[in-house]
C-alpha positions as CSV (number, residue, x, y, z in Angstrom):
1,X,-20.7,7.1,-8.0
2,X,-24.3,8.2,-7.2
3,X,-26.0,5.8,-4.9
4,X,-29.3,6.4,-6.0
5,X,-28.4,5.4,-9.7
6,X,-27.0,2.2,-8.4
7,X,-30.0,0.2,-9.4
8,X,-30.1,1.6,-13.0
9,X,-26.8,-0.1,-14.1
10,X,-27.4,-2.3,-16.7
11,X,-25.0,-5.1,-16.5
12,X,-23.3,-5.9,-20.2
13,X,-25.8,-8.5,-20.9
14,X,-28.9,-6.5,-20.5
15,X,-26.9,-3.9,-22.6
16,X,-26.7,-6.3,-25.4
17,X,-30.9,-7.3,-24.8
18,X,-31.4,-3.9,-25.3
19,X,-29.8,-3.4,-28.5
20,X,-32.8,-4.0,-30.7
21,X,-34.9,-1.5,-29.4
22,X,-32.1,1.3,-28.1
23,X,-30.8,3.5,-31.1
24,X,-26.8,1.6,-31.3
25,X,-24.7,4.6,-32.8
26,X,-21.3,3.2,-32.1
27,X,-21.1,0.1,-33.8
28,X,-20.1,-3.1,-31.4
29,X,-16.9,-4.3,-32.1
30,X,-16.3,-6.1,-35.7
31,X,-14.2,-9.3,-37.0
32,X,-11.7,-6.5,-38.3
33,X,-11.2,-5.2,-35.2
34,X,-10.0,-8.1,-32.9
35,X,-6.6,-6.6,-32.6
36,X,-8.0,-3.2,-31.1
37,X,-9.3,-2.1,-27.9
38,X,-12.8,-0.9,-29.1
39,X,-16.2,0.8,-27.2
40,X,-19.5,-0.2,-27.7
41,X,-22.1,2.6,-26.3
42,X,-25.6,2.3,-26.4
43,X,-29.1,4.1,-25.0
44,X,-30.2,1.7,-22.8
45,X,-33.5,3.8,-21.9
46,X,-34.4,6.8,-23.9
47,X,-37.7,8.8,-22.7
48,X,-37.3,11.3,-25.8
49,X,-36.6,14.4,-23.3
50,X,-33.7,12.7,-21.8
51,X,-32.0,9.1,-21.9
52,X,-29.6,6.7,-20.2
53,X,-26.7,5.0,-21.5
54,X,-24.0,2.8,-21.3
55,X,-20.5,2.3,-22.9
56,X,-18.7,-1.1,-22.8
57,X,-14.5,-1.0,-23.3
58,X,-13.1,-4.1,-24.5
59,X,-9.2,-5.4,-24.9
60,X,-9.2,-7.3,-28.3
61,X,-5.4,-7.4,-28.2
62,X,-3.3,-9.8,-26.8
63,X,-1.9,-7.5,-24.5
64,X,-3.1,-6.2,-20.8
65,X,-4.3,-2.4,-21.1
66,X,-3.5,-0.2,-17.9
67,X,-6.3,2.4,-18.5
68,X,-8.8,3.7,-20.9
69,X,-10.2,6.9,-22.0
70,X,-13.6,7.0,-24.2
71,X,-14.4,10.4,-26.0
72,X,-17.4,11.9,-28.2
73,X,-19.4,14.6,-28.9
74,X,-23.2,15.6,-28.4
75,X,-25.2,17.9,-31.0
76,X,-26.7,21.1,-29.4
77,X,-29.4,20.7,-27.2
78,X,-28.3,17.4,-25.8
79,X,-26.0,17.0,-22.4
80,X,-24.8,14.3,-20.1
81,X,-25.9,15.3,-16.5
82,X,-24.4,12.5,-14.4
83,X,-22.3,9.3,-14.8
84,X,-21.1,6.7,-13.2
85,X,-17.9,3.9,-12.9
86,X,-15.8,6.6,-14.7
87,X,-14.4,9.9,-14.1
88,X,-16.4,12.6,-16.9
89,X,-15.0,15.9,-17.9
90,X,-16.4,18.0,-20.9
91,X,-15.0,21.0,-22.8
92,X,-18.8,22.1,-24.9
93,X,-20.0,19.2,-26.4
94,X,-17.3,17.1,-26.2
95,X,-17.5,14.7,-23.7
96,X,-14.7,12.7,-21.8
97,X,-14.7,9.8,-19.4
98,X,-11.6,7.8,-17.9
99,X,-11.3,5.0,-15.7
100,X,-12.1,4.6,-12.4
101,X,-8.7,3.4,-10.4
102,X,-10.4,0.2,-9.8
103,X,-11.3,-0.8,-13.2
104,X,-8.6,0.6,-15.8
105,X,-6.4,-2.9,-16.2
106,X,-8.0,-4.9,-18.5
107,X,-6.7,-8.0,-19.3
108,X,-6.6,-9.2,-23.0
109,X,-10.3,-9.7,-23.6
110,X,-11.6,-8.6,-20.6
111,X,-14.4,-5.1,-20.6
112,X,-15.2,-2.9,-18.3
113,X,-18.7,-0.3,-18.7
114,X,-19.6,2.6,-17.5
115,X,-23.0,4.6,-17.3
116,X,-24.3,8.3,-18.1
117,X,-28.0,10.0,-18.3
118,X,-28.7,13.0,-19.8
119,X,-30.6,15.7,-21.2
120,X,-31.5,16.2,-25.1
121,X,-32.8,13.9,-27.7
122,X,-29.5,13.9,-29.3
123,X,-27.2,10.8,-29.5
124,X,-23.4,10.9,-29.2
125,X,-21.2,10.9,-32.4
126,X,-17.0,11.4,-33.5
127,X,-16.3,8.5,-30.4
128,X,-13.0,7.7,-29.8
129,X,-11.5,4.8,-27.1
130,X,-7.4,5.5,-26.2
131,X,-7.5,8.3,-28.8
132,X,-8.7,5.1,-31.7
133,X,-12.0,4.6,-33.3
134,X,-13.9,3.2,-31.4
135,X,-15.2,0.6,-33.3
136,X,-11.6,-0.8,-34.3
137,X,-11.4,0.3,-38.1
138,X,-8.0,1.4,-39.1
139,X,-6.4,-1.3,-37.4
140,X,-5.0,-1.2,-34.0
141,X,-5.4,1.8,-31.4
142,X,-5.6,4.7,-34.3
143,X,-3.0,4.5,-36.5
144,X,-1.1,5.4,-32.6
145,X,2.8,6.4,-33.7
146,X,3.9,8.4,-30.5
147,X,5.8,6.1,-27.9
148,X,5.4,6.6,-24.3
149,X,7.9,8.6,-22.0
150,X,10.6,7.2,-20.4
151,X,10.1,5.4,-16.6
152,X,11.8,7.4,-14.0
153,X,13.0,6.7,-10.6
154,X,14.1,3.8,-10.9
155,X,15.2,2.1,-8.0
156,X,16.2,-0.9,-6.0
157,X,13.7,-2.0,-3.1
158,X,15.5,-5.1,-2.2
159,X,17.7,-7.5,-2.9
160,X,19.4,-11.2,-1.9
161,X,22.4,-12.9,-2.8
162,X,20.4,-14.3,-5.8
163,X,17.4,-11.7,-6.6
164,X,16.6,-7.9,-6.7
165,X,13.6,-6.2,-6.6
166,X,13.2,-3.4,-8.6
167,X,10.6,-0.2,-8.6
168,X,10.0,2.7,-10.4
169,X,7.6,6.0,-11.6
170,X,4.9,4.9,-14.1
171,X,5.4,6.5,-17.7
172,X,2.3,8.5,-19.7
173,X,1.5,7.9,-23.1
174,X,-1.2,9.4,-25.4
175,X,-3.2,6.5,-25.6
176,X,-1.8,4.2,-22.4
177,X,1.0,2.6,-21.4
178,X,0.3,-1.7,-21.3
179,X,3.7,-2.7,-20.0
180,X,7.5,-2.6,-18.9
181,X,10.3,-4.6,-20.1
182,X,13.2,-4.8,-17.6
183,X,16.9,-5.0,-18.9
184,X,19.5,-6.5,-17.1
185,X,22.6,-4.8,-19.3
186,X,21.2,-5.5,-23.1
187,X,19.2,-8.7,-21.6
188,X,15.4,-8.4,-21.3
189,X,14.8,-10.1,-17.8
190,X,11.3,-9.5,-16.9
191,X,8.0,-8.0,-18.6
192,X,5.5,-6.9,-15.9
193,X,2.0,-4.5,-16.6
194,X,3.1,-2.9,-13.1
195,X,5.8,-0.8,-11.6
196,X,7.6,-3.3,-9.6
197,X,9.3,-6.4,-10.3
198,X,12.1,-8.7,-9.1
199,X,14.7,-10.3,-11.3
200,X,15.9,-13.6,-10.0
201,X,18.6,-16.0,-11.0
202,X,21.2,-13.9,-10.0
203,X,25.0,-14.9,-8.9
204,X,26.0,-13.9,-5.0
205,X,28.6,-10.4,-4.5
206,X,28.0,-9.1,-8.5
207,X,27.2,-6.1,-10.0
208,X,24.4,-5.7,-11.8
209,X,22.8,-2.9,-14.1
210,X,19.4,-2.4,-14.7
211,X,17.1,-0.5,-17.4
212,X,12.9,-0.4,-17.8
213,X,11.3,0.6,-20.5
214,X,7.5,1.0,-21.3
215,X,5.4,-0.4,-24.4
216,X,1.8,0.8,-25.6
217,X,-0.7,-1.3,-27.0
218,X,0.6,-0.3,-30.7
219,X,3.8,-1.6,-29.7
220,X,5.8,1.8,-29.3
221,X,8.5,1.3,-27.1
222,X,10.0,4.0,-24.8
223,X,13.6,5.4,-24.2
224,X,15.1,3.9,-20.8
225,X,14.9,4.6,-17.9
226,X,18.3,5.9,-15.9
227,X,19.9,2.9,-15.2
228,X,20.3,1.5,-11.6
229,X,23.3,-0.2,-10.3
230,X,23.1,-3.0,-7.6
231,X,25.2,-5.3,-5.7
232,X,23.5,-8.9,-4.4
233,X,24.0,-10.0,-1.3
234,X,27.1,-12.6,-0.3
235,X,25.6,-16.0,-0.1
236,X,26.0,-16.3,3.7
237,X,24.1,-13.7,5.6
238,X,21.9,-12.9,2.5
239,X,18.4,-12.5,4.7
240,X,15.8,-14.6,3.5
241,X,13.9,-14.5,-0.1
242,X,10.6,-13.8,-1.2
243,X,8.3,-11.7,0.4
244,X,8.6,-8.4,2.4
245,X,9.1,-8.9,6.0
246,X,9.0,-5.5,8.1
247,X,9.3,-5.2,12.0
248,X,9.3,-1.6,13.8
249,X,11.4,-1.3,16.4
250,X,10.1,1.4,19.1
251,X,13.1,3.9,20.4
252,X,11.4,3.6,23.9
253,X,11.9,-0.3,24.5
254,X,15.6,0.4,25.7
255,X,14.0,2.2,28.8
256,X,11.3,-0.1,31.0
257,X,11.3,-3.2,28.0
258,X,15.0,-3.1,28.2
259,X,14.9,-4.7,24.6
260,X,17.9,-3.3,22.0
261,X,19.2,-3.7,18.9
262,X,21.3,-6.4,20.0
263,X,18.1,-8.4,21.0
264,X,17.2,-8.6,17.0
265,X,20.3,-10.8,16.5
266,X,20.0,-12.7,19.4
267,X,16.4,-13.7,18.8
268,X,17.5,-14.5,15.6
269,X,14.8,-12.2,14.2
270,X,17.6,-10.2,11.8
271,X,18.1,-13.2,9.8
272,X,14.2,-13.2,8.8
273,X,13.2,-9.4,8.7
274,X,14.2,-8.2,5.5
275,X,13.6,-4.1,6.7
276,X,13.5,-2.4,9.9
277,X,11.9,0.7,10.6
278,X,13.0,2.3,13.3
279,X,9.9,4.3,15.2
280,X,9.5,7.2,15.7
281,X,11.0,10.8,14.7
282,X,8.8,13.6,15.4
283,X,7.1,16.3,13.3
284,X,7.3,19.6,14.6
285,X,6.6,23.1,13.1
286,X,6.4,21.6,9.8
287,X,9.8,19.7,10.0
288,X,10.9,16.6,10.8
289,X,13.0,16.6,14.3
290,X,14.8,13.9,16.5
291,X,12.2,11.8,19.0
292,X,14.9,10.7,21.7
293,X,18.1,12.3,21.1
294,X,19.4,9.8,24.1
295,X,17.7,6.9,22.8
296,X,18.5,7.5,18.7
297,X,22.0,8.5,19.1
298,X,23.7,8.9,22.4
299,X,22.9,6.1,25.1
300,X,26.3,4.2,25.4
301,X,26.6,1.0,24.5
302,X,28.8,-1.3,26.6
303,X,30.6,-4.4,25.1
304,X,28.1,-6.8,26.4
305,X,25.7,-4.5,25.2
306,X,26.6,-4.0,21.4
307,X,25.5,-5.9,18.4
308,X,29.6,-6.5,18.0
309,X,30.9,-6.9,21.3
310,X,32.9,-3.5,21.0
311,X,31.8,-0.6,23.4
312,X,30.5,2.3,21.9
313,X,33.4,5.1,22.0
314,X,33.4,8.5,24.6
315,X,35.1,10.4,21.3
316,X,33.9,13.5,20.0
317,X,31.6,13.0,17.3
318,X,31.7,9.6,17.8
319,X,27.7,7.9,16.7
320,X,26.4,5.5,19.9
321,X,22.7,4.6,20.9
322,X,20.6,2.8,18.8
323,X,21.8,4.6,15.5
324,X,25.5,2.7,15.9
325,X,23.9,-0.4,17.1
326,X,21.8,-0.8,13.8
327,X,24.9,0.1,12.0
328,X,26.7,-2.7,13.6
329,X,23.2,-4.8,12.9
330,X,23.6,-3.5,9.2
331,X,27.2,-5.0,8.8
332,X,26.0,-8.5,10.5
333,X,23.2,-8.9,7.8
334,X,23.7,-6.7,5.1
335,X,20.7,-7.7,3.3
336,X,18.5,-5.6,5.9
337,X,17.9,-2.3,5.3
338,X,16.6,0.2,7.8
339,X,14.2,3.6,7.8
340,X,13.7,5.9,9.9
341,X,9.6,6.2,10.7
342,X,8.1,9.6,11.5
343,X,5.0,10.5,12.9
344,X,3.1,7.5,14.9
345,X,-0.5,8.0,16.9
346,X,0.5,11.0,19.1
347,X,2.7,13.0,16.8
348,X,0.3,12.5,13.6
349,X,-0.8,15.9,15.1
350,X,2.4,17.5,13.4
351,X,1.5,16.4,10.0
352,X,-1.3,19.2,9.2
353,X,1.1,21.7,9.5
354,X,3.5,19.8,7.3
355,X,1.2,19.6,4.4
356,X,0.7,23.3,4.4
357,X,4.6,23.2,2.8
358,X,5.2,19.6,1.3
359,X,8.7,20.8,0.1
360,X,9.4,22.1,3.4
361,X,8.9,19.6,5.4
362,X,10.5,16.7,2.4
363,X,13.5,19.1,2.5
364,X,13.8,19.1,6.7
365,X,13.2,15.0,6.4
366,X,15.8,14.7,4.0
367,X,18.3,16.8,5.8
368,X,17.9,14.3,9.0
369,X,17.7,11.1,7.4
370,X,20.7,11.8,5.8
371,X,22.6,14.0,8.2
372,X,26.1,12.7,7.6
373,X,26.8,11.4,11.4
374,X,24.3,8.5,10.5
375,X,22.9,8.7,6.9
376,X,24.7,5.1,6.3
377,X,22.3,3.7,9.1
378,X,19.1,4.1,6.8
379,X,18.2,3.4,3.6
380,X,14.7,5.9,3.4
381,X,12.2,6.9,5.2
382,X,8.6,5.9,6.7
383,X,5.6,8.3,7.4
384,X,3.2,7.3,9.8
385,X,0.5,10.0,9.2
386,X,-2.2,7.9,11.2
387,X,-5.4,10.4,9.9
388,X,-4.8,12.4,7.3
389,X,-7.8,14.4,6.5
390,X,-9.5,12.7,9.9
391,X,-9.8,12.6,13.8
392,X,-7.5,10.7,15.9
393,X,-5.6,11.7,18.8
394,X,-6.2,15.4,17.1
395,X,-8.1,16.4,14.3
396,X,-7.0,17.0,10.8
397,X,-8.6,19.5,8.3
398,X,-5.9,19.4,5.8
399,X,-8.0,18.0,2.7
400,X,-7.9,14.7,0.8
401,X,-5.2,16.0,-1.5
402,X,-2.6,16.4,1.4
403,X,-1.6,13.2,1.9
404,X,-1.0,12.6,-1.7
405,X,1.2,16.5,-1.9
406,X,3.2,15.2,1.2
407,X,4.4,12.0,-0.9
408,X,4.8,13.7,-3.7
409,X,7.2,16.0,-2.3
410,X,9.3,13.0,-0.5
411,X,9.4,11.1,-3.5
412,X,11.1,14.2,-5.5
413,X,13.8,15.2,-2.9
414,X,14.4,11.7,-1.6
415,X,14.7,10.4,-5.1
416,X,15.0,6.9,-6.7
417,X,18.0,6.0,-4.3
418,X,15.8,5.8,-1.1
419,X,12.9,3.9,-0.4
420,X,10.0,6.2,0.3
421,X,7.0,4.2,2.2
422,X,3.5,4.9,4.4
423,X,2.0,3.4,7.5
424,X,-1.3,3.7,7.0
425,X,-5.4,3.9,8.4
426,X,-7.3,0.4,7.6
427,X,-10.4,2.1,8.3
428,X,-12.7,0.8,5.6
429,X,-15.8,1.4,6.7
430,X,-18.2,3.5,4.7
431,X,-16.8,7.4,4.6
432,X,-14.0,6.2,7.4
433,X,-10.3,6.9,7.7
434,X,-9.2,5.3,4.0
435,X,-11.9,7.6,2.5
436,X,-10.7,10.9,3.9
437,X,-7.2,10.7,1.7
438,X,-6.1,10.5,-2.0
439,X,-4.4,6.9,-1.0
440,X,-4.5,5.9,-4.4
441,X,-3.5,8.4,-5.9
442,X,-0.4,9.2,-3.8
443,X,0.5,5.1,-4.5
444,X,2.5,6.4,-7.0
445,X,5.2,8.2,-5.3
446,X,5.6,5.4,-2.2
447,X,7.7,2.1,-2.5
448,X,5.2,0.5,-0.5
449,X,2.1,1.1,1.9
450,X,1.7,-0.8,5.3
451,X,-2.5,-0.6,6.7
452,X,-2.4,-0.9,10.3
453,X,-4.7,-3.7,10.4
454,X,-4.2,-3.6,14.1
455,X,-6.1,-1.9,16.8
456,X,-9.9,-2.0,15.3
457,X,-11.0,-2.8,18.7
458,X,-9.9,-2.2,22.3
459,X,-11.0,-1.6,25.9
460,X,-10.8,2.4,25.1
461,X,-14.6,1.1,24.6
462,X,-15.0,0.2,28.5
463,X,-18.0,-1.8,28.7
464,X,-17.5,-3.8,25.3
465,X,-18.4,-5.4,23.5
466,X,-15.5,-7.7,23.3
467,X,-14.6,-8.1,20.4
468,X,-10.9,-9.6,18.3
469,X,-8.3,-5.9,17.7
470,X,-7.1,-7.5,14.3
471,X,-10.1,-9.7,12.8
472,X,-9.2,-11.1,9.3
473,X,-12.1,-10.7,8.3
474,X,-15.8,-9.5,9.0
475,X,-18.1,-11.9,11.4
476,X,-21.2,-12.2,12.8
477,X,-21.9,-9.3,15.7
478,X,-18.8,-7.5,14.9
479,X,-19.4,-3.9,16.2
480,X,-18.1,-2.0,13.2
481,X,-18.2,-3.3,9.4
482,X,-15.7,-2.7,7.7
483,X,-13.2,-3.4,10.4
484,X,-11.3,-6.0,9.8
485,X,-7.9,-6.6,7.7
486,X,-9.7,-8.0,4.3
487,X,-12.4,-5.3,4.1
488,X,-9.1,-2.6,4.4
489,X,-6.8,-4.2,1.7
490,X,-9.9,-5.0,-0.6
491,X,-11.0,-0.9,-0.2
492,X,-7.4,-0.1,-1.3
493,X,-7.4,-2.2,-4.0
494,X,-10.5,-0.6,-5.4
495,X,-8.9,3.0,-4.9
496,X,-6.1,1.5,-7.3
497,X,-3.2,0.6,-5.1
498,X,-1.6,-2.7,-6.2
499,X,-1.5,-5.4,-4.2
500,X,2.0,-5.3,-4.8
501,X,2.5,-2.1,-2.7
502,X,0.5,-3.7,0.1
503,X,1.4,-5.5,3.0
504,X,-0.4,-6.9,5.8
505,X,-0.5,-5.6,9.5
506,X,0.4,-8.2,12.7
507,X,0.1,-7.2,15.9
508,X,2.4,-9.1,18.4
509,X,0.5,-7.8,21.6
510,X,-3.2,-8.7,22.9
511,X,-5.9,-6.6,23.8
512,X,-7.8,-7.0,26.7
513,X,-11.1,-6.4,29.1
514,X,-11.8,-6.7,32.6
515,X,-14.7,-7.7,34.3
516,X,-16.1,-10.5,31.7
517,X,-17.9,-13.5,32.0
518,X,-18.8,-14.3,28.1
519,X,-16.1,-16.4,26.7
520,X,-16.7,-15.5,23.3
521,X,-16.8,-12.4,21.5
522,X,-19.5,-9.9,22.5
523,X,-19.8,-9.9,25.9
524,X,-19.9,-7.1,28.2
525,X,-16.9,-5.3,30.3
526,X,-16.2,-3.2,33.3
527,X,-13.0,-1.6,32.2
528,X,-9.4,-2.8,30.6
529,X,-7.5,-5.1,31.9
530,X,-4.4,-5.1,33.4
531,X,-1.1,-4.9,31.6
532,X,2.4,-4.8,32.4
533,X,3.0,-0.9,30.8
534,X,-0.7,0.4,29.8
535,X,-4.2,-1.1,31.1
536,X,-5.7,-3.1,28.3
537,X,-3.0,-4.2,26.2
538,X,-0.1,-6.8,27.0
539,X,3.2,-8.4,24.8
540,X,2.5,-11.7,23.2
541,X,5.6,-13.1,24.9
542,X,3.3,-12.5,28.4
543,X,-0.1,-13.2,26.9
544,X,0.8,-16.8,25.5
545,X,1.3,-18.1,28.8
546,X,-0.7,-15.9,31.9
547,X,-3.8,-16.4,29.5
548,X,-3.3,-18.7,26.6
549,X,-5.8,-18.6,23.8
550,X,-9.3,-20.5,24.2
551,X,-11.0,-20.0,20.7
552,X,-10.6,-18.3,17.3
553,X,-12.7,-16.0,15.7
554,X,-12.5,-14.1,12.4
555,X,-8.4,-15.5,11.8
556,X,-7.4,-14.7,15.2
557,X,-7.7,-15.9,18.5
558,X,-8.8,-15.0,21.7
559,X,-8.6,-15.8,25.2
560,X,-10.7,-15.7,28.6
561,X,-8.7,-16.3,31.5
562,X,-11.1,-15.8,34.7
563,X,-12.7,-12.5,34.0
564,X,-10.1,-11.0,31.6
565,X,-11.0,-11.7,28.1
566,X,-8.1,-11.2,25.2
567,X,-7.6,-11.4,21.9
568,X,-4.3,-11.5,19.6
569,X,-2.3,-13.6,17.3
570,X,-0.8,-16.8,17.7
571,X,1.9,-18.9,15.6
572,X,-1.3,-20.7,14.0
573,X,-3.7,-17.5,13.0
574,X,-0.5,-15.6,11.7
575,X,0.1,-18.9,9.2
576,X,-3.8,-18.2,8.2
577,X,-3.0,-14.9,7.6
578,X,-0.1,-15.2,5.9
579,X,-1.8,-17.8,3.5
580,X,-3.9,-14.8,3.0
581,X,-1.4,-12.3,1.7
582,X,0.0,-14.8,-0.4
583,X,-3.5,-15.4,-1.9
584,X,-4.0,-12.0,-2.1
585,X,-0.9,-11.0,-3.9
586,X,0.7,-8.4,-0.9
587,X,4.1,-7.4,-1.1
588,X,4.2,-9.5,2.6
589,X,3.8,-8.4,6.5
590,X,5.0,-6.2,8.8
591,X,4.6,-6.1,12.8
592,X,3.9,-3.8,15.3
593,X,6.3,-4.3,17.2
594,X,9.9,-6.3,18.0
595,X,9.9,-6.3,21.6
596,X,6.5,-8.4,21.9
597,X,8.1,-11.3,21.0
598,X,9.2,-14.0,22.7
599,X,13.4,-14.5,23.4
600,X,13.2,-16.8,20.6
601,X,11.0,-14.9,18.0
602,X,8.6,-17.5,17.2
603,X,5.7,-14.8,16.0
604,X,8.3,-13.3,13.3
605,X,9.0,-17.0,12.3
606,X,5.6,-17.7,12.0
607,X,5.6,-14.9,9.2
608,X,8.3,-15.9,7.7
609,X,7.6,-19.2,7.5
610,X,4.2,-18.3,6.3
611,X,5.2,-16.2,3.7
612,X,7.2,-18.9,2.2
């Protein structure tokens, strides 16, 4: 997109006003062509030594397109110089343009336009939309015969004693793919335009097998996929249903925090997570490498201790720490499923070096995750590259492609059997964080994202202004558009992730100022205030009642408590929120992170409940 053409795009109706005065070479779509996607393109200002145009695509089937591509040629002498709301290429005078990744689904009947200028008195000619006339003629998309390839990696990303959730690797086709059908043995169970979807109706403790294959818009069906095999749950610990709900839990706390594995049962927080992720392995020389070798897999475990009640053993070999205790937690609820998170704010730094050999560094991952002493424990893996391509506790010159390379390469040699996900920036402001990286393009190859919609703001900025660390949304006097959780998810969106890959970020810690004596948001600071491990940020479980929340602003709340001023979520603004991913579509929530909580776990409840 140029900026400075913004104001020269037409919209479709002034298109259309246009038409009897602008030369129309491609015909607009006729009553024979209703059952074809078609392209209408016009001149919508023509100055004889160059012109401006537009070309509208439009879904006349009953079925939802997932992306378009509109070809022609240009006589000699005549050349498009710049475009916009589509990506151009052009081999002589044959011209190209796909979708942008935010407007390539059409629903049936829906259009989406583009824009072009260029040089020439010429006008374009030969147009083609998904490789079809463009004006419909010949019924359907071009007489199209060749079906699309096969869905691969398919793979579970979930499942209950009743439902299981199913993802896999979008197929190509010459023209586009419009859909999946998903077989349960020879039955179809589900058609979705997507790569995700979760049969339900299922019986407890039975095997099922699952297929996918893809259909274009001339009704060309693919081969299937390679099947998957899954087991639900048994009715009684099943976990709950629905929605995503993913909590990290931080090696460290079993030091100061004293908070362990054991405390996730007892705060009856297991029972309403559905995925753990475990936080954090380091990256180091272009490998990943242990964190806390005491912490991960050595610390003994008394009786009293353990998940189980059974000591951890002194044997040779024998797995302790918190590996064996979410092993044990694994047995308990077998519906969770754990990975093991890599990376996080300080070791982001090891990334750069990573992405100078993605298959390296998948290979090294792989090789831990599954090293045989604990590969039962986890079911994938989680990077937590906080800024790719960006500045953050380092600085990162490794190119907007090298996020996308380094999933890429974890998709391949982790495969279809292991979930493959991404903690990510929610940066959104103009040319921040979610701009530096291919995020929708690497969307492809991850199970699911999760945007730190945490953290925007924080006493690292001394003086203030105060202002909420995980707004909902933008407000009046914020100090940075674009950070808040809505701007992040709807940026995303537009780079083409699907809502269904998203989840939204909770915080269950406060941050906090010193010094203030405005008690809402914007006032002025001396410094952080005090907390129980780090100046400026404190546990929920401590906030709720040494400073309890005196307003809302944005869908969170704040506090001012003499001169400290605070802001995090509460039961109440995580319901809002929730409301929100729902509305929105998202996959669900996660949290940073498990030891926040109170004894009894009333901020994960509050997501779970919310979530429905």
């Amino acid at each position: 997109m140029f900026p400075q053409l913004s104001g020269r795009r037409a919209t479709v109706g002034a298109v259309a006003l246009l038409l009897s005065t602008a030369g129309v070479v491609v015909p607009m779509t006729s009553a024979t062509a209703a059952a074809a996607v078609t392209a209408s393109c016009t001149k919508t200002s023509d100055w004889g030594t160059g012109f401006e145009g537009r070309c509208t695509v439009t879904n006349g089937t009953a079925a939802t397109v997932n992306g378009w591509k509109v070809e022609f040629d240009l006589p000699a002498g005549t050349s498009i110089t710049s475009s916009w709301d589509a990506t151009r290429s052009s081999s002589g005078g044959h011209y190209t343009f796909t979708n942008a990744g935010w407007n390539g689904t059409l629903a049936a009947g829906a259009s989406a336009s583009f824009g072009f200028g260029g040089t020439g008195g010429g006008w374009i000619s030969n147009c083609l939309v998904n490789g079809a006339a463009c004006d419909g003629s010949g019924g359907g998309p071009g007489g199209d015969e060749q079906a699309p390839t096969a869905p691969t990696g398919l793979r579970s990303t979930g499942r209950t004693s009743t439902t299981v959730s199913l993802a896999w690797t979008a197929s190509t086709d010459n023209v586009g793919v419009t859909g999946y059908d998903v077989y349960r043995g020879s039955t179809k169970e589900a058609t979705v335009t997507g790569t995700e979807a979760t049969v339900t109706g299922l019986s407890p403790s039975t095997s099922y097998t699952f297929t996918v294959r893809a259909r274009d818009a001339a009704g060309n069906t693919s081969p299937a996929s390679g099947a998957v095999t899954v087991t639900t749950e048994s009715g009684g610990t099943g976990g709950p249903g629905g929605k995503k709900v993913i909590g990290y839990f931080a090696q460290w706390g079993v030091y100061q925090r004293n908070y362990h594995v054991k405390n996730i049962d007892t705060s009856g927080s297991a029972a309403k997570l559905t995925h753990i992720n475990y936080a954090f392995g380091n990256v180091q020389n272009g490998q990943c490498t242990i964190g806390d070798s005491y912490a991960d897999y050595d610390r003994f475990y008394s009786a009293a201790e353990s998940v189980d009640g059974v000591a951890d053993s002194w044997d040779a070999g024998a797995l302790r720490g918190s590996f064996n205790q979410l092993r044990k937690l694994k047995k308990k609820y077998p519906h969770l499923k754990v990975l093991w998170s890599f990376g996080g704010w300080t070791w982001s730094s090891g990334f750069g070096q990573a992405a100078q050999n993605p298959a390296a560094f998948a290979e090294s991952c792989y090789k831990l995750v599954e090293d045989p002493r604990w590969a039962d424990v986890f079911d994938g893996i989680d990077i937590d590259w906080e800024y790719p391509n960006a500045c953050g506790a380092t600085c990162d010159n490794s190119g907007p492609a090298a996020f996308r390379n380094l999933m890429a390469a974890l998709r391949q040699r982790f495969g279809s059997g292991n979930l493959v996900t991404a903690a990510i920036t929610a940066d959104a402001s103009s040319g921040g964080k979610i701009d530096a990286a291919d995020y929708g393009g690497a969307a492809q190859y991850v199970d699911w994202y999760l945007p730190m919609t945490y953290d925007f703001f924080g006493a690292w900025a001394a003086t203030g202004p105060t202002a909420p660390h995980s707004p909902l949304t933008s407000y009046p006097g914020i100090p940075t558009q674009g950070f808040d959780s809505a701007s992040a998810i709807a940026k995303l969106k537009a780079k083409g992730v699907p809502a269904s890959k998203l989840l939204l970020g909770i915080g269950f810690y406060g941050r906090g100022w010193t010094g203030v004596t405005q008690s809402t948001p914007g006032g002025s600071a001396t410094g952080p205030a005090p907390g129980t491990y780090e100046q400026g940020i404190e546990d929920y479980k401590v906030l709720k009642t040494r400073c309890p929340a005196t307003g809302t602003v944005a869908g969170t709340a704040y506090a001012h408590c003499g001169n400290q001023w605070w802001s995090y979520d509460t039961p109440a603004t995580i319901g809002g929120k929730m409301s929100y991913a729902n509305d929105q579509g998202l996959a669900g929530a996660f949290f940073w992170e498990l030891s926040g909580d109170t004894a009894g776990g009333e901020q994960i409840t509050a997501i779970r409940n919310g979530l429905g």
